[in-house]
N, C-alpha and C positions, 0 to 999 in steps of 0.2 A: 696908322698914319693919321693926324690929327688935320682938320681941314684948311688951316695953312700952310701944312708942307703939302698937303696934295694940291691945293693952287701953285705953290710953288713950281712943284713939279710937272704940273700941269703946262706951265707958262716957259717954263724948260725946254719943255718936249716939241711945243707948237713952233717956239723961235729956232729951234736948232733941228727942227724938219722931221726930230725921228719919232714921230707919230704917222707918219703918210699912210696913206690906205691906196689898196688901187680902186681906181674910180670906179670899177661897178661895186664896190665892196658897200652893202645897202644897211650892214648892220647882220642881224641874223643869230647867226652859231658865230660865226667871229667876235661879234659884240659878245654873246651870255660867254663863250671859254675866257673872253677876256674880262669881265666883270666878277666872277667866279675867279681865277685865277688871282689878280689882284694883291689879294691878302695873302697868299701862298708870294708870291714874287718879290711884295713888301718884305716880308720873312726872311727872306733868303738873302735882298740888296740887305742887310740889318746884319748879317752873319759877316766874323771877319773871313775876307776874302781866304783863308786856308782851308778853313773850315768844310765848305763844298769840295774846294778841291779834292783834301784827305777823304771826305766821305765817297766821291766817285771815283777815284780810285781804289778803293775797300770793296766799292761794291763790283769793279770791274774785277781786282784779284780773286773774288769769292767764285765770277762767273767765268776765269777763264783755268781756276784749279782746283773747285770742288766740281767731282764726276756728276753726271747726272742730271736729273730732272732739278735739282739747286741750282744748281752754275747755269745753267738753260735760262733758270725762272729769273737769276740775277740780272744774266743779260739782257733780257725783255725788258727787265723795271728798268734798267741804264736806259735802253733803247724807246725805251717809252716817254723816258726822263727829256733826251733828245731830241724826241717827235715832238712832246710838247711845245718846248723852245723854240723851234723851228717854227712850229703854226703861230706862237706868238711874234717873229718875227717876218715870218715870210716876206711879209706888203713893202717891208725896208730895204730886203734886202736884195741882191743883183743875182744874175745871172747864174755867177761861180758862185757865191753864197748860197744859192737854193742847192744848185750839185752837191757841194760838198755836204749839208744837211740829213739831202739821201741818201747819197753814198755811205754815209757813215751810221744813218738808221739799218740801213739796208744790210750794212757788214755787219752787224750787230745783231740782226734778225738771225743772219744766215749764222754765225758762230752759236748762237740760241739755238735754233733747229740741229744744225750740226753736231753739238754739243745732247742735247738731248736724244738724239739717233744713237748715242755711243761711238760714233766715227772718230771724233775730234778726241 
């Protein structure tokens, strides 16, 4: 991202509110995942929108029908993939937006685990 689109972006974000933090939010671990992050995220808005799609979906099919310690390990990286997104969003988002986040890291834990016990 070259330093006119990121003021662009910047000037985006500020006017259309969805940069908000909550107010004890002091900088921290929030600020380094999201500076760090950044260039992974540029990456991916740059990708045509199927692109993601088709790739988690590959990787959810690998973790819900290869047996094993694989399919366990797939669902983690999804579930991981997820958690992240979620910490970069949290401060924007509402109430039922943070639920559904969990719940669906959470499901994706438990079919990991599950999955890896042999049960599933």
């Amino acid at each position: 991202m070259t330093s006119g689109e990121h003021e662009r972006w910047a000037m985006n974000t500020r006017e259309s509110g969805a940069g908000r933090r909550d107010p004890g939010s002091d900088g921290g671990l929030r600020a380094e995942v999201e500076r760090r992050s950044a260039t992974l995220v540029v990456f991916l808005y740059r990708l045509p929108r199927w692109v993601l799609l088709v790739a988690v979906f590959a990787v959810l099919a690998v973790g819900m029908l290869v047996p094993g310690w694989i399919g366990a390990a797939a669902l983690l990286v999804l579930a991981g993939f997820l958690g992240w997104f979620a910490f970069l969003n949290w401060p924007t988002l509402d109430s039922s937006g943070k639920l559904l986040r969990l719940a669906g890291v959470g499901v994706l834990v438990a079919f990991a685990v599950d999955h890896a016990l042999g049960a599933f």
